[in-house]
N, C-alpha and C positions, 0 to 999 in steps of 0.2 A: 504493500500500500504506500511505504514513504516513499519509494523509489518512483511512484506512479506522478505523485507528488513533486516530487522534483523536476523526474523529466515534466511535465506539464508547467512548472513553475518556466523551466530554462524554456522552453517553447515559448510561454507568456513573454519573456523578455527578450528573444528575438522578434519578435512580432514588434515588440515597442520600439526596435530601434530604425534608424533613418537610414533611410539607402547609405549616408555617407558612414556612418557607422557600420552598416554591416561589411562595405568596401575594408575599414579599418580591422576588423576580425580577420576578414580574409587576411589582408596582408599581415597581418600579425602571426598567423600560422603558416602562411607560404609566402616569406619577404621577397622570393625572388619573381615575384608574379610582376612586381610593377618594372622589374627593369627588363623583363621577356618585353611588356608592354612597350617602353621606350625603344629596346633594339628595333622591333616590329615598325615604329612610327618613324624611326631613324633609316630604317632600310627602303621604306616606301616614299620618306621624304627626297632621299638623296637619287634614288630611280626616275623620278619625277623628274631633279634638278639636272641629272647627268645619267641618261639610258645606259653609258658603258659601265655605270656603276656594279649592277647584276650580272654583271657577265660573266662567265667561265674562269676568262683570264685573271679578271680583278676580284674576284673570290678568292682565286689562290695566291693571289699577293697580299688581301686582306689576312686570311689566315694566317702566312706565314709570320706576317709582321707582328699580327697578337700572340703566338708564341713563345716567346720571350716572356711579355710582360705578364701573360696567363699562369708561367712556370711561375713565377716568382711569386704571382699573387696567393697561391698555393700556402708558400708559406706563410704571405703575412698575413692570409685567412686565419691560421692556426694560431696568431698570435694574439691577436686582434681579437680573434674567439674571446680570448684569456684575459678579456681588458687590457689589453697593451697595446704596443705599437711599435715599430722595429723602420727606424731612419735609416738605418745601412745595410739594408738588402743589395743595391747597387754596388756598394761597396764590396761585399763580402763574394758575391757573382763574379765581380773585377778581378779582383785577389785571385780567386779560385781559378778562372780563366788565365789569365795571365804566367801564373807557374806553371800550371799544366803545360802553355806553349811553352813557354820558356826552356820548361825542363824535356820534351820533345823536339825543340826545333832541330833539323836537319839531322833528325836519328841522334838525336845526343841522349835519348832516355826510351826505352819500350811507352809505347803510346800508351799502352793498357796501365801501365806502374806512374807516369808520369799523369792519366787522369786518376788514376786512383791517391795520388798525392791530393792533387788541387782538388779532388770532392770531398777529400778525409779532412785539408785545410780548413774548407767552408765551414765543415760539422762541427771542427774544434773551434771556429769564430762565431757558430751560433751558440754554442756551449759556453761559451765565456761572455757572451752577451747574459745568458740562460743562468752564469753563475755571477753575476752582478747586481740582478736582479732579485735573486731569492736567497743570497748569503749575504750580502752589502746592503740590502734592500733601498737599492736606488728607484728610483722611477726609470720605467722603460724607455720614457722618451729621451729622459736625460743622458741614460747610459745608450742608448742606441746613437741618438747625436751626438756623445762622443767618438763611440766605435766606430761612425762615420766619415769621420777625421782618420782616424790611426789608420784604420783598413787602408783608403785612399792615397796616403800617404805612402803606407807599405807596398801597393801597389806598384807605384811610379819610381818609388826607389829602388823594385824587385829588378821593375823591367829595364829601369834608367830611360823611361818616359818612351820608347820606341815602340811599333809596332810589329806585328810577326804576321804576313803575308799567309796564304794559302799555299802557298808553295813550297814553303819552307816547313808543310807540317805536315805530319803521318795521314794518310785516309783515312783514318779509325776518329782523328780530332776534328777532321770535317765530313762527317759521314751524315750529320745530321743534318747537312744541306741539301743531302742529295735525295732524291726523291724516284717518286714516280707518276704518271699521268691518268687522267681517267677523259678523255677527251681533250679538249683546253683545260681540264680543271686539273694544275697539279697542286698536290699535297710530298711535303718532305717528312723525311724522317723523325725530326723533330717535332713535328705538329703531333705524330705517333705518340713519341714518347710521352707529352703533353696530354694528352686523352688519357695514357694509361696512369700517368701520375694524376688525373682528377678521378678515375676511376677507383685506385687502391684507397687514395685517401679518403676519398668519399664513404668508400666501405669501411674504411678504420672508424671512422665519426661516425655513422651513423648504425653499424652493427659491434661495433667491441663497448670493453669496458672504461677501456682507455678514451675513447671518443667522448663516451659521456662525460668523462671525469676532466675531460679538456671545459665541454658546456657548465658544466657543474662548478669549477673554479672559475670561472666568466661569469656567473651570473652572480655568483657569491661566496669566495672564496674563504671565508671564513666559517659560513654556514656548512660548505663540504668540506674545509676540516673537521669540522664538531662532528660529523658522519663519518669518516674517518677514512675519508680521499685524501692522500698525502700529497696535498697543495704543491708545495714549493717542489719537491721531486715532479712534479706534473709540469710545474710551470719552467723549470732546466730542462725536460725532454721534448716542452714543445719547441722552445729555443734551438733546440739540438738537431730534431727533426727539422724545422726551419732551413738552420742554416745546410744540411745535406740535402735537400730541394732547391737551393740558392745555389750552391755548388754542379748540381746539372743542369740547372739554366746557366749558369756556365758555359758548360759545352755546348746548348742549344743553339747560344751566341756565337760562337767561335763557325758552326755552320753557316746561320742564319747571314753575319755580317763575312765570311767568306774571309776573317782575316781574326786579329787578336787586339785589340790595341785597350790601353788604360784608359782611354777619353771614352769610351763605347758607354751607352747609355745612360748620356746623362741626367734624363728626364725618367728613370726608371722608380727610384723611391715614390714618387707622387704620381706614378702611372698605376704600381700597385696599390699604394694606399685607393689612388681613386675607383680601380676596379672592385676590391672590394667590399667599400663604402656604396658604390652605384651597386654593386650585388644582394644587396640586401643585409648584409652583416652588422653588426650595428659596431659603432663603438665603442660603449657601454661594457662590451660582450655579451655572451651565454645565448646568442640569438644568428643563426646565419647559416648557411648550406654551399657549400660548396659550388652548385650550381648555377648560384647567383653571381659567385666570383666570375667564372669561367662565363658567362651571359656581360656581367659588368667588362671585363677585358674585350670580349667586343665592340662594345658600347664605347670607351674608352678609345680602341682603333680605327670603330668607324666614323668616327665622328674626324678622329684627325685623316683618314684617309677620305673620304668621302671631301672634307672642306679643302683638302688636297688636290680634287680632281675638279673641282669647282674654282681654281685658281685663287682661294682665298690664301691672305698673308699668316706667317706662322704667329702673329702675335694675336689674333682673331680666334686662332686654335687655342693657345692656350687661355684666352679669356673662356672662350665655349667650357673647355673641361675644368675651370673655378669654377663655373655659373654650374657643372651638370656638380661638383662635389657638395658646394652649398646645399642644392636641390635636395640632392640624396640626403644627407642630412639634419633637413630638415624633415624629410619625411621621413624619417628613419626617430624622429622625436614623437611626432605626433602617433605613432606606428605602437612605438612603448606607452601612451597615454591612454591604452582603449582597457576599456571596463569590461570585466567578467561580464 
């Protein structure tokens, strides 16, 4: 009988609520629904404005170019999950990339030993972001905006500021350029690997225990200690994991840009935060899906390739992606305000 009662009560009060209200539930249980929305109005806006935008060919340079920043966003999903925020994913990708050439160029190291150096490097630089934060108990932004300095730094010191060509490196470090066709539409190697990294992860977070316990310190870290989710061990391995998903976007790079260089992605920290923030993830944490990320990095590239092909200036672009992270964030407020 009470149960009758309830369900009938919880009916009563969706009845009571306002179109825009029930909009707001929605997006509060599937955050990634408004940025599917946005891609959708962004792909038919830009077809409209420029027909070769849909095409075959520009598909598969759309893709490849999100790559990169979809790798990356991977991680700062996980972090970001956790209430935090990670400023030197660029950095630590650079790092990573950078020795691998380095210690590869011209057969001076086994391809396989020298990326297995630069992805072990990443891991040890998300790990010591991961142990700043939960032994020193600094704030993420503070210790990430340091790390940001150091990495960058170490970088250009490693390389002595130079670049390292494609030709001077093993196939195995540019493998992830190379691809294959399905009419005009090609897809590289790396867009693969990229699927498969949003696929594992996706499964980690939403089928383990570990997943939950990432959501669970993001939403209230102190309340899943008192339940006896060991926080701070959670909050070093997401750092950890982090930085080894930063580390193969590394390599993705090293395809991708067809060369190695320390200056390579500058606009990468705020490309990922923007992805995904427009994914639905909140800042806050304890709220967000992967799929939104990987939706937001679209979002994110079509918008700078789409105003690309429309011959807009780059300073147009990056006003556009303030105005879409403002956006997301504000709806990502009003999103946490909706009432049982």
């Amino acid at each position: 009988m009470s149960a009758d009662v309830t369900s009938a009560a919880a009916e009563f009060a969706r009845r009571q609520q306002s179109p825009l209200q029930r909009v707001q539930h929605q997006l509060h249980g599937k955050p990634w629904l408004s940025p599917l929305f946005l891609l959708l109005v962004a792909f038919i806006a830009f077809f409209i404005a420029t027909p070769t935008f849909l095409t075959a060919n520009s598909m598969g340079i759309l893709f490849q170019q999100t790559a990169v920043v979809a790798a990356l966003a991977v991680g700062q999903t996980l972090v970001i999950l956790t209430a935090g925020i990670d400023l030197s994913v660029g950095a630590i990708m650079v790092l990573s990339m950078m020795v691998t050439a380095t210690l590869a160029k011209d057969g001076g190291m086994p391809a396989i030993l020298a990326l297995f150096i630069g992805v072990a490097l990443a891991t040890v630089a998300g790990f010591l972001n991961g142990l700043l934060v939960t032994r020193i108990n600094l704030p993420p932004f503070i210790v990430t905006l340091g790390t940001l300095s150091i990495f960058t730094a170490i970088a250009l010191l490693y390389s002595g500021g130079e670049s390292i060509q494609a030709d001077h490196l093993p196939r195995l470090l540019n493998f992830l350029g190379e691809g294959f066709a399905i009419g005009d539409f090609r897809l590289t190697w790396g867009i693969v690997v990229v699927i498969l990294l949003y696929v594992v992860m996706g499964f980690v977070l939403s089928q383990t225990a570990w997943g939950r316990y990432v959501y669970a310190v993001g939403d209230d870290a102190e309340s899943a200690r008192l339940s006896g989710v060991p926080s701070k061990r959670m909050l070093l391995a997401v750092y950890t994991v982090a930085g080894l998903i930063y580390g193969i976007a590394g390599w993705i790079l090293i395809g991708r840009a067809g060369a190695a260089t320390p200056n390579a992605a500058p606009d990468a920290n705020l490309a990922s935060i923007t992805a995904v923030v427009i994914g639905g993830t909140s800042l806050f944490g304890g709220r967000g899906r992967l799929i939104g990320t990987l939706i937001g990095a679209l979002i994110v590239q079509t918008f700078a390739f789409g105003l690309s092909q429309l011959g807009v200036d780059q300073q147009w672009r990056v006003l556009a992606t303030g105005i879409l992270v403002v956006v997301a964030v504000a709806i990502d407020q009003w999103i946490r305000k909706v009432k049982a």
